[in-house]
C-alpha positions in Angstrom: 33.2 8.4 -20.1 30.1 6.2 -19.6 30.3 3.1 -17.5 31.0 0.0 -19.4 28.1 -2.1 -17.7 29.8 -5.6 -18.8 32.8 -4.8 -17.3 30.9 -3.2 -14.2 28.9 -6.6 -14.2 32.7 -8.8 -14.5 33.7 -6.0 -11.1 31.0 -7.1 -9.2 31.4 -10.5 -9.7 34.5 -10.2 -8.7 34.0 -8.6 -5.5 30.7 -10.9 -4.3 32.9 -13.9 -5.7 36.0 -12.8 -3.3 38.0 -14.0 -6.2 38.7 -14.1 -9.2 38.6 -17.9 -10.0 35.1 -18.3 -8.1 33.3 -15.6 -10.1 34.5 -16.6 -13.3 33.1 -19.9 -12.5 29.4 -17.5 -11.4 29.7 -16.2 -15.1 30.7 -19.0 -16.8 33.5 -17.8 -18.1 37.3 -18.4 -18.3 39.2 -16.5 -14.9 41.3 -14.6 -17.9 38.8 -13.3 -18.9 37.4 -11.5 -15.9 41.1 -10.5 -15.1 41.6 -8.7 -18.1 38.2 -7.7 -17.8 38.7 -5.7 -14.7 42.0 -4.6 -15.8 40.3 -2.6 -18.4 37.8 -1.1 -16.5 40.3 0.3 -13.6 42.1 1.4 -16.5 39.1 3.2 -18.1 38.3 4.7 -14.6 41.7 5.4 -13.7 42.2 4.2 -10.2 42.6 0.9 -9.1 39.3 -0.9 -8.0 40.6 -3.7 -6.0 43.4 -4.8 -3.6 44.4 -8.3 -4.8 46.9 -10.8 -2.7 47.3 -14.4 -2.7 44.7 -15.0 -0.1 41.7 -12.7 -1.1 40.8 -9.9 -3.6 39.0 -7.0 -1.7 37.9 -3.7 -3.0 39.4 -0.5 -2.7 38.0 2.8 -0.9 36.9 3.5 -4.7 36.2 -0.2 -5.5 33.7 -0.2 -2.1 32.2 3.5 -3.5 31.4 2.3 -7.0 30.1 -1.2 -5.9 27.3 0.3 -3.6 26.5 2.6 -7.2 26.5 -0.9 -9.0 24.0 -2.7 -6.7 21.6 0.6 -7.3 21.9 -0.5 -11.1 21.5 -3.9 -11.1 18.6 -3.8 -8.9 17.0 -1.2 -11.6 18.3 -3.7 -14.1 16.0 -6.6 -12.6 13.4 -4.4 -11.1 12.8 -3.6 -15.3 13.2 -7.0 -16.6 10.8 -8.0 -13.8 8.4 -5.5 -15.4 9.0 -6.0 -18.7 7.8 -10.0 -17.9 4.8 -9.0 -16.0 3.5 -6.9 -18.9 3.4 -9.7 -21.3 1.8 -12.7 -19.0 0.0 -13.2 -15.9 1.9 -16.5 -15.5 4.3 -15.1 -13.2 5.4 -11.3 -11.9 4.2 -9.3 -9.0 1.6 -6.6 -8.1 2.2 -4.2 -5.9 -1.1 -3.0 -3.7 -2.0 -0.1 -1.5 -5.6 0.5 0.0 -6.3 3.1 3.0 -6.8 1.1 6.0 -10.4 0.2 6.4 -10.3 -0.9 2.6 -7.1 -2.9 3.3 -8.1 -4.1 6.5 -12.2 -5.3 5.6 -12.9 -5.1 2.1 -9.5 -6.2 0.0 -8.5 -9.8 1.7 -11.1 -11.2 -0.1 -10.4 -9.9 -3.3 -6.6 -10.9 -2.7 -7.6 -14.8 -1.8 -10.0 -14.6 -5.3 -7.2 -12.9 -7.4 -4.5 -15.8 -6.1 -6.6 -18.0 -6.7 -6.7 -17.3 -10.4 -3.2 -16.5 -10.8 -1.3 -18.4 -8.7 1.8 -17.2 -10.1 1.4 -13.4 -9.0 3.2 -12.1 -6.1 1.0 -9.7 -4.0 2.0 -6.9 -2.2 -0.3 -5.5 0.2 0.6 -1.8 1.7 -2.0 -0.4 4.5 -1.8 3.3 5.3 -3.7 6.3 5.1 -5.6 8.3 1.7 -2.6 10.3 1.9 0.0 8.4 2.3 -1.2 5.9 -0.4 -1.7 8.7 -2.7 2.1 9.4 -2.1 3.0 5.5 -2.6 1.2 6.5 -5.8 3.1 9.6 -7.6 6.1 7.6 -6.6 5.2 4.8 -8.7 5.4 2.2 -5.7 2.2 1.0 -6.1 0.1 -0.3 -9.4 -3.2 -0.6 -7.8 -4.7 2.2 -5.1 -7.8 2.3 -3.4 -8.3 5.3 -0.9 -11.2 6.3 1.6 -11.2 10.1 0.6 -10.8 11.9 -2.1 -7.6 12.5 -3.8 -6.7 16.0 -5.6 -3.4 15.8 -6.4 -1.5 16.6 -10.2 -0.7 13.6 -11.5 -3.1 11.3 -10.4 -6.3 10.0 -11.2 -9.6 9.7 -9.1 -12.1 7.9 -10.4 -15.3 6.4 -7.8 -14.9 2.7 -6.7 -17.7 2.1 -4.8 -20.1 3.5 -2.1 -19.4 2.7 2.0 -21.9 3.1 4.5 -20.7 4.5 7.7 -22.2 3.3 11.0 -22.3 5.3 14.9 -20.4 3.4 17.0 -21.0 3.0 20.9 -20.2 0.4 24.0 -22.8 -2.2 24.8 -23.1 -0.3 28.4 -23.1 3.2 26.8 -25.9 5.3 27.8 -27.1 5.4 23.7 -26.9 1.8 23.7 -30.5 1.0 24.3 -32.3 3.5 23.3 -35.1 2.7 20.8 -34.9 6.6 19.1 -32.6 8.3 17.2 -30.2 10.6 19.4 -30.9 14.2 19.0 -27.7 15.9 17.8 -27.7 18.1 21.0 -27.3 15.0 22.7 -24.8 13.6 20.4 -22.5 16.6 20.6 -21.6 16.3 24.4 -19.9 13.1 24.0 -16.4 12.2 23.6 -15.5 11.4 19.7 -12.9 9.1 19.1 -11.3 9.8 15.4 -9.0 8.4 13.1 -5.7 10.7 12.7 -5.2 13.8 10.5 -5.2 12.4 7.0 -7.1 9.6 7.0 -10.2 9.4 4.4 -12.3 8.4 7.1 -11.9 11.0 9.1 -12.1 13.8 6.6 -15.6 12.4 6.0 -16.6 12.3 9.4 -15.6 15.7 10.3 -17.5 17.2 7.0 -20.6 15.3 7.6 -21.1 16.6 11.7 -20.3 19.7 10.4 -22.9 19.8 7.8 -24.9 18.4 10.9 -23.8 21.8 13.4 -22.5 19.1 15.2 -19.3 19.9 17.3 -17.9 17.8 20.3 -16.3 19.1 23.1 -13.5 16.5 22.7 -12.1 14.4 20.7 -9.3 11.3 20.9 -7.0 10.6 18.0 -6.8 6.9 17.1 -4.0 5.7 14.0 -6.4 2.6 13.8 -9.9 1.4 13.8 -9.3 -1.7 15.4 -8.2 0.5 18.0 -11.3 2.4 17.8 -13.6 -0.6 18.0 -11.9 -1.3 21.0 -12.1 2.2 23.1 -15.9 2.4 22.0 -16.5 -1.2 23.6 -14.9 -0.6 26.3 -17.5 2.8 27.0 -14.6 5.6 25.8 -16.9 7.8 23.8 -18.3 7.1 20.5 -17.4 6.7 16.9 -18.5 6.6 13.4 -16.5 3.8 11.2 -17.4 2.1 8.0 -20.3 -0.2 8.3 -17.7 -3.2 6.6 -15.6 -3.2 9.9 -18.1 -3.8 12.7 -20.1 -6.3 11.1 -18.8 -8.8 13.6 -18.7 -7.1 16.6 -22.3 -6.0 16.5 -23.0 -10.0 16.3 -21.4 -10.6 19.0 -23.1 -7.7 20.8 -19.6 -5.9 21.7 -20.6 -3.2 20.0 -23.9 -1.1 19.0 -24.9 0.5 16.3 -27.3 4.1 16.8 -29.4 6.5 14.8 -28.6 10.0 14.9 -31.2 12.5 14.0 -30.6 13.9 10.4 -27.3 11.4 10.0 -26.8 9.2 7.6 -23.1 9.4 6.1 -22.7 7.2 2.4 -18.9 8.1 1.2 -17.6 7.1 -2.3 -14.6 5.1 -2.0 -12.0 5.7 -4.8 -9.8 4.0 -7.1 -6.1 6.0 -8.0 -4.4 6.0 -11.1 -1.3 7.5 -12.3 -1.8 9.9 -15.3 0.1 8.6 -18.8 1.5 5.1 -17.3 0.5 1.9 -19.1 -1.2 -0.6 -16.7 0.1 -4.0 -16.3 -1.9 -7.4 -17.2 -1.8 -8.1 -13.9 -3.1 -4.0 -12.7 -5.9 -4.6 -15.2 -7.3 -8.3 -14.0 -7.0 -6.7 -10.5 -9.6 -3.9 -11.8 -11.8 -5.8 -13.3 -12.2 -8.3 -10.1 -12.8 -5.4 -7.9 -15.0 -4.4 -11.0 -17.1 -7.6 -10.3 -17.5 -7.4 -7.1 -18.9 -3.8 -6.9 -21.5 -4.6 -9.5 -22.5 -7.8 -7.7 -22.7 -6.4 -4.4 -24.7 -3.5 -6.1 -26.7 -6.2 -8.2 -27.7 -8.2 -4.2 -28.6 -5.0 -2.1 -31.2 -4.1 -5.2 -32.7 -7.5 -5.2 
């Protein structure tokens, strides 16, 4: 027999209320009615849901079993009213966020503070992780809005390009390729120390392919889950890097890191927006896109002027 959700709904009540009187007076109903209410259910289900006594109703070994299965449903329950509001009005609602972590980190704060600005009444959700595991947040519908560094082939989602990221070689202030007026020969490039971003990240995918392409291969390399991380092991003269041109702007100002030419290297990656095939964006999905939208084409619109 199917759960009768109003009598489920009475149950709970019942159970958070710790009584029968309180959660009558939650519902706004009369305390007979949630008795018989609950009466009705045990006897639909068949076994008694709660131990009742003059000083406190508690549930059952059932009663406990069903009422972690009723706050699965009525989460689902708001979770889809919750949706069903945002897709009429961007008065109120949420969006939910994922970038890889350069985007998230560099590029997307100041698209959040623009989009807040306009619609106060949005909640944001920002999740930072790698292509892939934003790509995952994706399929499992966690997310409404991706942006990734790499490219994304999986069934069921959507690639499509976002906009084009200039990646920059990284190296300490005291490194020997610091002051050199010439672009480093690849030869020279190849004996040093790269420090990486770990297995999939976007970034890293890139990197790899373009010293590749390069017949560049170094005899070592040091895993970093971050690029603030990385900034910092360059500075501090551990090996060198190659990181998106967005994140270093300010340490190159402030002269804690360089910035150097390799011979025949020159690495321009397409950063990409995910969707998921067949669902219907939200109001608030779709004034996200075309802010980001915006942006590109003005940024693109002030490099060619």
């Amino acid at each position: 027999m199917p759960l009768n959700l109003h009598l489920l709904r009475l149950f709970a009540a019942v159970v958070d209320a710790g009584s029968f009187s309180k959660a009558a007076k939650v519902l706004g109903i009369s305390q007979p009615s949630v008795s018989k209410g609950v009466r009705d259910f045990e006897l639909q289900l068949g076994c008694r849901l709660l131990d009742r006594s003059a000083r406190a109703v508690v549930p059952t070994r059932e009663g406990t079993a069903l009422m972690q299965h009723a706050e699965v449903v009525f989460s689902a329950e708001r979770a889809a009213e919750q949706e069903l509001k945002s897709l009429r009005t961007l008065e109120s609602g949420s969006l939910r966020i994922g970038g890889s972590t350069t985007i998230a980190t560099y590029l997307l704060p100041d698209f959040l503070g623009r989009f807040h600005a306009s619609y106060p009444g949005i909640d944001l959700y920002l999740i930072s992780a790698n292509t892939r595991d934003i790509a995952e947040h994706m399929l499992r519908n966690e997310l409404e809005v991706a942006l990734v560094e790499g490219p994304v082939e999986i069934e069921g989602l959507k690639s499509e390009p976002w906009q084009v990221d200039v990646m920059d070689v990284i190296v300490g202030p005291n490194h020997r390729f610091a002051s050199s007026s010439e672009p480093i020969d690849p030869i020279d490039f190849a004996r040093e120390l790269l420090v990486v971003r770990e297995p999939g990240s976007g970034t890293r995918e890139v990197v790899m392919q373009s010293l590749e392409t390069l017949g560049v291969n170094s005899p070592g390399t040091l895993e970093i889950g971050s690029t603030e991380a990385i900034k910092q092991a360059v500075a501090a003269g551990l090996g060198v890097s190659i990181v998106s041109r967005a994140s270093v702007t300010d340490q190159i100002l402030l002269g804690k890191l360089r910035t150097i030419n390799v011979r025949g290297l020159r690495i321009e990656r397409t950063l990409w927006k995910l969707q998921l095939r067949r669902r219907l964006d939200i109001p608030a999905a779709i004034a996200f896109d075309r802010l980001i939208a915006q942006g590109t084409k003005a940024e693109r619109t002030k490099k060619s002027a």
